[in-house]
C-alpha positions in Angstrom: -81.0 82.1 -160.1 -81.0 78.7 -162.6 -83.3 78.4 -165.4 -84.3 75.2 -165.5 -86.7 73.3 -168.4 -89.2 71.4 -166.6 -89.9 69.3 -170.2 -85.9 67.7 -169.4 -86.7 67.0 -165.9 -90.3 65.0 -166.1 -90.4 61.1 -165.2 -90.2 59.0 -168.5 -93.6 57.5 -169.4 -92.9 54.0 -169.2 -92.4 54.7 -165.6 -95.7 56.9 -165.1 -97.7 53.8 -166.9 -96.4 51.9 -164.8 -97.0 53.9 -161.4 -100.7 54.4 -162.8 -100.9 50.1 -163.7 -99.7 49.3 -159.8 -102.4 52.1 -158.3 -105.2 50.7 -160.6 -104.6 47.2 -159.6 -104.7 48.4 -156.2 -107.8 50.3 -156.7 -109.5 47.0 -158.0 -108.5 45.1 -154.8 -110.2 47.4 -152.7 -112.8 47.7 -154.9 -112.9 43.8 -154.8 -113.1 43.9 -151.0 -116.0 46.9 -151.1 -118.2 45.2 -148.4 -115.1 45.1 -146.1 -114.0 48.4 -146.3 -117.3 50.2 -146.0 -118.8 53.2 -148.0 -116.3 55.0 -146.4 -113.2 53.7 -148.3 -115.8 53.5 -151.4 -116.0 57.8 -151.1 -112.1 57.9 -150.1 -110.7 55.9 -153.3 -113.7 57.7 -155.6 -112.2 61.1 -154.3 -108.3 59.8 -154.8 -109.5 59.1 -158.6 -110.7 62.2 -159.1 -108.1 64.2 -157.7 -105.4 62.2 -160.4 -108.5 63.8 -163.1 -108.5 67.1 -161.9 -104.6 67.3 -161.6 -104.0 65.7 -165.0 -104.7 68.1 -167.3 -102.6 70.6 -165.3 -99.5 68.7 -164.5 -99.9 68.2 -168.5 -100.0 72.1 -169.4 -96.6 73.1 -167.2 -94.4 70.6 -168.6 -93.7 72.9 -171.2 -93.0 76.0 -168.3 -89.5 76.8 -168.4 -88.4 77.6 -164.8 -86.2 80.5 -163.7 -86.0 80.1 -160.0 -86.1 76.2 -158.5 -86.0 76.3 -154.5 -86.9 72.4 -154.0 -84.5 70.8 -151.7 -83.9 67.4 -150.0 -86.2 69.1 -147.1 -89.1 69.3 -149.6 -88.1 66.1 -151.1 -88.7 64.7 -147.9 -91.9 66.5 -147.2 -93.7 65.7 -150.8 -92.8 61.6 -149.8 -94.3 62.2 -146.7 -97.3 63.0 -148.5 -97.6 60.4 -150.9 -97.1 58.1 -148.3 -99.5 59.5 -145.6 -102.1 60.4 -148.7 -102.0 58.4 -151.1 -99.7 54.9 -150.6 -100.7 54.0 -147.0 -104.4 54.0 -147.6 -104.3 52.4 -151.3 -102.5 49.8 -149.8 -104.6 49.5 -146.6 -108.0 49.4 -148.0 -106.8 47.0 -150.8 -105.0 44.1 -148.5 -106.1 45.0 -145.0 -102.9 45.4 -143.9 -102.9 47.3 -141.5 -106.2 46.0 -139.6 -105.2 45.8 -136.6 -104.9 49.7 -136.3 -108.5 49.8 -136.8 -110.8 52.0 -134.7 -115.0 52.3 -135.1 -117.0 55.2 -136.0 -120.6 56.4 -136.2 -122.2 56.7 -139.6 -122.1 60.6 -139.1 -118.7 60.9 -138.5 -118.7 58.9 -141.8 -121.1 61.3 -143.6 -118.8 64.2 -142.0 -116.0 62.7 -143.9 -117.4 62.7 -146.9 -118.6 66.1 -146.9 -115.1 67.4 -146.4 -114.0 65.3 -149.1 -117.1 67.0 -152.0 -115.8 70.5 -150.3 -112.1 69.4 -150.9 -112.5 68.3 -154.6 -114.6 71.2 -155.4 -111.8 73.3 -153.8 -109.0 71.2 -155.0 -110.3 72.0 -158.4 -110.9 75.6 -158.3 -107.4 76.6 -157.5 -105.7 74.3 -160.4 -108.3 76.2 -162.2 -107.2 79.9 -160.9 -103.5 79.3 -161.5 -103.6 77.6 -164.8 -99.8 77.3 -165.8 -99.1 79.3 -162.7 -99.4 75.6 -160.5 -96.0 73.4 -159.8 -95.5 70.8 -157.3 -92.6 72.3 -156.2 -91.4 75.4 -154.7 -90.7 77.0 -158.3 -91.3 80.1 -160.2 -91.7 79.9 -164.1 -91.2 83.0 -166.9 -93.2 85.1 -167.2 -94.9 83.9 -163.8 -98.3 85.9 -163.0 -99.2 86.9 -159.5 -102.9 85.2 -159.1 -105.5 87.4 -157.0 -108.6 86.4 -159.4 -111.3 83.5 -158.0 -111.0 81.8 -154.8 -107.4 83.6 -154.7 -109.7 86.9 -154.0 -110.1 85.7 -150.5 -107.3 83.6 -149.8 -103.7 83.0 -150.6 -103.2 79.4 -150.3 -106.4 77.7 -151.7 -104.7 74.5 -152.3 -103.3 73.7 -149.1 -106.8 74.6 -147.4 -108.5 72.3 -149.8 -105.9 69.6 -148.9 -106.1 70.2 -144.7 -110.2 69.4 -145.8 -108.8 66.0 -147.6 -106.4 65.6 -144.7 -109.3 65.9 -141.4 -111.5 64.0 -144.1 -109.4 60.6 -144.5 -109.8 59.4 -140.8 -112.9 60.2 -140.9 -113.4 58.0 -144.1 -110.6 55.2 -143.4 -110.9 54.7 -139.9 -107.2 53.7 -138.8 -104.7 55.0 -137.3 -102.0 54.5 -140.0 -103.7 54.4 -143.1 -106.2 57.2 -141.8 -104.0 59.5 -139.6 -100.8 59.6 -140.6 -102.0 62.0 -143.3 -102.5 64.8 -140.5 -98.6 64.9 -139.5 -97.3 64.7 -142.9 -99.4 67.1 -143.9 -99.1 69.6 -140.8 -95.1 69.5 -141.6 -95.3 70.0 -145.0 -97.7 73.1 -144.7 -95.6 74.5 -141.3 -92.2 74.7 -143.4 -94.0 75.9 -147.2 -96.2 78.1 -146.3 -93.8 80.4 -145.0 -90.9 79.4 -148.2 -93.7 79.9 -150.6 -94.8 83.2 -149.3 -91.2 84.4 -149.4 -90.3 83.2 -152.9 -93.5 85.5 -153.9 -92.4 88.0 -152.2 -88.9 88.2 -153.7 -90.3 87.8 -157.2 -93.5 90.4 -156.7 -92.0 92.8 -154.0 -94.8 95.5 -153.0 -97.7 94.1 -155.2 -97.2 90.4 -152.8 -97.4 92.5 -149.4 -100.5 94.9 -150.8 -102.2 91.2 -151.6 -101.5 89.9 -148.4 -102.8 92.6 -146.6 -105.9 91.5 -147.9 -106.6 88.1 -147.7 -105.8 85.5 -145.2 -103.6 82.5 -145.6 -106.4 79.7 -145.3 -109.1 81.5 -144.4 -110.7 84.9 -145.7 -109.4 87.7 -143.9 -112.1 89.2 -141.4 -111.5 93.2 -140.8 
């Protein structure tokens, strides 16, 4: 087991203002181009903004965490670009150029209004477990000191909040940017990364809350709340 300090290991700043310059530019040219990528995109880059809100704070609070058991791999490495491309990069890009028009499909207004439903239900849900784990949250698969085992708030009912939040972003976006890379691609990064975590994560807490994990488990459901 490595102890690691997460305040060594963050990105310098001049490279997050820079990442955060490049997706606001990108954010104006689709918001330049607002009558060509429908209210649709409109919803879908309104709900990206807001998740960077509702993570910030966060991702702020746990650079200070000092971590005593790092499990991320080149296999996660892989997975976390997978989303960032299937969630974030491809549709940026997309509804700011175009570029990948030709993969177009059309949808009714509904499935539209569909889309955006998930998307309120997502950010609501998104929010609520950042809330419930406080310094508790991590990108990675990574336990800090004095690491608390979280069965208050939506984590009454269900053990992995956050990834059901994200499969409601993830059936959202095609709905919302109607293309089959921009839109779609999301749904098999995201089915891959939640096939292989799921299980890791559960395991880590399990090897770092013994007993007290499985009693919790027995409880709740993984994405859904456990019907007896």
């Amino acid at each position: 087991m490595t102890v690691v300090d997460q305040s060594t290991s963050k990105r310098p700043l001049v490279g997050q203002l820079l990442a955060m310059a490049i997706y606001l530019g990108f954010v104006g040219l689709a918001l330049w181009r607002w009558e060509e990528i429908g209210w649709g995109g409109l919803v879908w880059l309104a709900g990206s903004l807001m998740t960077s809100v509702i993570r910030a704070p966060y991702a702020k609070a746990i650079i200070a965490n000092t971590i005593v058991d790092d499990r991320q791999d080149t296999g996660e490495k892989i997975l976390l670009a997978g989303m960032y491309l299937g969630m974030g990069l491809l549709p940026t890009v997309h509804l700011a150029t175009g570029l990948f028009s030709f993969a177009e499909y059309h949808l009714p207004s509904w499935a539209t209004a569909l889309g955006a439903a998930l998307h309120v239900l997502f950010l609501w849900l998104f929010w609520r477990s950042h809330a419930d784990l406080g310094r508790n949250w991590s990108v990675t698969l990574e336990i800090r000191d004095e690491h608390e085992l979280v069965t208050h708030g939506v984590y009454t009912y269900i053990r992995h909040p956050m990834y059901a939040a994200i499969w409601l972003a993830a059936l959202a976006q095609p709905l919302l940017v109607p293309n089959w890379i921009a839109g779609c691609m999301v749904l098999v990064a995201f089915s891959a990364m939640y096939l292989v975590r799921a299980p890791l994560e559960e395991a880590m807490m399990r090897d770092k809350f013994g007993q007290a994990y499985d009693d919790y488990a027995q409880t709740t459901g993984r994405l859904l709340p456990r019907v007896i």
